[in-house]
VMD Tcl script that draws the C-alpha trace (Angstrom):
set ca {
  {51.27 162.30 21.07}
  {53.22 162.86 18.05}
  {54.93 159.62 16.19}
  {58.44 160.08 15.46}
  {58.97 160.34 11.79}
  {62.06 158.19 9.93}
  {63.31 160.01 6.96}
  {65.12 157.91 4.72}
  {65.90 156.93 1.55}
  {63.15 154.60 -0.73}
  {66.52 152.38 -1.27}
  {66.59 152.53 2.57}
  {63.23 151.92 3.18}
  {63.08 148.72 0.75}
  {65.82 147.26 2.43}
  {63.98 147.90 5.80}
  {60.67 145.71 4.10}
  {62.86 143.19 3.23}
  {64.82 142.25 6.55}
  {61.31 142.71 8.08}
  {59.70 140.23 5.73}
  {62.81 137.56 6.62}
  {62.24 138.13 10.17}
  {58.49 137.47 9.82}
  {58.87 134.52 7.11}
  {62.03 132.73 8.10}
  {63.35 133.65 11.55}
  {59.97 133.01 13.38}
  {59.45 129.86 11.78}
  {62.98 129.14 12.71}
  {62.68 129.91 16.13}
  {59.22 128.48 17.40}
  {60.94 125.08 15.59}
  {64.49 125.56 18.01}
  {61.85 125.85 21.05}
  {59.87 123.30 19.99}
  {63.13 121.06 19.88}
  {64.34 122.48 23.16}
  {60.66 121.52 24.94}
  {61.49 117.90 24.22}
  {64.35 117.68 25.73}
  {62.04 117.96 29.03}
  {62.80 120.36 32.57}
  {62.27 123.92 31.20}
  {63.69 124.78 34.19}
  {67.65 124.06 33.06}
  {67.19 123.90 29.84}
  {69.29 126.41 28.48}
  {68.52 125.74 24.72}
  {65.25 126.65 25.46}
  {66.24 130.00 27.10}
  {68.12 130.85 24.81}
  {65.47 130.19 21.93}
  {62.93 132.22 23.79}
  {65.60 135.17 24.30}
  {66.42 135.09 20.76}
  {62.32 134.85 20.06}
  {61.92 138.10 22.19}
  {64.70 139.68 19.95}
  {63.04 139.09 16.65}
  {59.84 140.41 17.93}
  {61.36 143.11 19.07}
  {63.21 144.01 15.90}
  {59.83 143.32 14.17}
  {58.02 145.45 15.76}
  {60.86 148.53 15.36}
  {60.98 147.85 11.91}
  {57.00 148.10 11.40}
  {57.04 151.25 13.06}
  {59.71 152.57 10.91}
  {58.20 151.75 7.88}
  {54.92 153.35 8.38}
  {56.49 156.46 9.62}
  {59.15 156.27 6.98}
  {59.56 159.97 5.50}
  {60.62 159.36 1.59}
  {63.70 162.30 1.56}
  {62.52 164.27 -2.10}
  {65.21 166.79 -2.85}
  {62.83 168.26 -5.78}
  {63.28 172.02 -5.45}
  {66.71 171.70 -4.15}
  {69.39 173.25 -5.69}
  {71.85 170.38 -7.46}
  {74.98 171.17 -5.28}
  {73.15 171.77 -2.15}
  {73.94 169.29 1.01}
  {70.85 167.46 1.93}
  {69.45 164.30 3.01}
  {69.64 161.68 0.17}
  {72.53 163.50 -1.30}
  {76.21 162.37 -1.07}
  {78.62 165.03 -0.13}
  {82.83 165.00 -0.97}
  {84.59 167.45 1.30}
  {87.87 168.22 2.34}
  {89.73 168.36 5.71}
  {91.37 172.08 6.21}
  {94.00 172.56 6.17}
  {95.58 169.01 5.38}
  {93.19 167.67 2.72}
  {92.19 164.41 3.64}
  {89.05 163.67 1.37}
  {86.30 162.35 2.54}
  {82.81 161.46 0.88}
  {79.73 160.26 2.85}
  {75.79 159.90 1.87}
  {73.76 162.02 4.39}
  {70.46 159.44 5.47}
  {68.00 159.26 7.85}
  {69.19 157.65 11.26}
  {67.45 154.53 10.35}
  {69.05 153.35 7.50}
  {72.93 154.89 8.98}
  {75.99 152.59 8.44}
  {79.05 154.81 8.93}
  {81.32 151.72 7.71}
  {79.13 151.78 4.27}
  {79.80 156.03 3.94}
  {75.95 156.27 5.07}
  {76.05 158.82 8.24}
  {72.90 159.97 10.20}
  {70.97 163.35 9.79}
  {71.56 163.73 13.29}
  {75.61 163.54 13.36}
  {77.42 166.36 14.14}
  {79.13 166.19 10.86}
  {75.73 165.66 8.74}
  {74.23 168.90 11.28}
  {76.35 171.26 10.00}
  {76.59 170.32 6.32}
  {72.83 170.19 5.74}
  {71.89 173.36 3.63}
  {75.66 174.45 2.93}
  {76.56 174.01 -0.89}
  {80.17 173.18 -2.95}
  {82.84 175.48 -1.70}
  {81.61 176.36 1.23}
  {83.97 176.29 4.57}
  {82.40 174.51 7.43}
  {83.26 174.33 10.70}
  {82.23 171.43 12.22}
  {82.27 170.71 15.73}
  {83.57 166.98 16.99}
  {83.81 165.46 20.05}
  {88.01 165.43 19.70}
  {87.19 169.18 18.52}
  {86.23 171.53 15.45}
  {87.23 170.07 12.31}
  {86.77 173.05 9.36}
  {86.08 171.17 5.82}
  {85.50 172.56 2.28}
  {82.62 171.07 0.65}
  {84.13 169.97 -3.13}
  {80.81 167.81 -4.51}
  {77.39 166.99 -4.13}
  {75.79 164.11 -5.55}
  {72.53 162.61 -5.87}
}
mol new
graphics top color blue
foreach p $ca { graphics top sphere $p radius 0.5 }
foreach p [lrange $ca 0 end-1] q [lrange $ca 1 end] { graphics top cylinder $p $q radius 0.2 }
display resetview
């Protein structure tokens, strides 16, 4: 069976080492230390300090073991060959609403390293689906769930 590959940004995939490396270095530590605390307060059975240390506990492994298995399938995006004002992963793209011209300007990335409220929108978004491969002035139509929306590409941007 195939492992699913992460493509995403070496920025993206740094930050992804380093939350990883504060879950494994701090949080643990912090955690077996709140159940530890929790034990002595005796009966396991209503303790709910201890539940919720061990629910938190099985969250941070959790995470931990997502982000290790992100990282070693991360997919480093390389835009070598790529024309300059081609849309691609990595790249930033400015566009235009038609026919009102609300601007708009958001970094294409893997779904991994997405934050929508930072301008950082998945591969896998509709949007990001039908700008990939299109290049400055181009007229896209892009289909939304409240719709199509068409948008002229006006700038791409490493």
């Amino acid at each position: 069976m195939a492992e699913k590959v992460y493509p995403m940004t070496l920025e993206g995939k740094k930050k992804l080492e380093l939350e990883l490396e504060e879950l494994k270095t701090v949080k643990r530590k912090e955690i077996v230390e709140r159940i530890k605390i929790a034990r002595s307060f005796g009966d396991l059975s209503e303790n709910s300090e201890y539940e919720s240390a061990k629910d938190e506990q099985a969250f941070v492994e959790g995470r931990i073991t997502t982000l290790e298995n992100m990282i070693r399938f991360a997919q480093i995006i390389d835009n070598d060959g790529k024309a300059a004002d081609e849309v691609s992963l990595g790249r930033t793209v400015t566009f235009i609403e038609l026919p009102d011209g609300d601007e708009e300007e958001y970094t294409i990335v893997g779904s991994a390293e997405a934050d929508p409220l930072a301008g950082k929108i998945s591969n896998d978004s509709p949007i990001a689906k039908a700008l990939i491969g299109r290049k400055v002035n181009d007229e896209v139509s892009v289909a939304t769930p409240g719709g199509d929306m068409a948008v002229r590409i006006i700038g791409v941007s490493q």
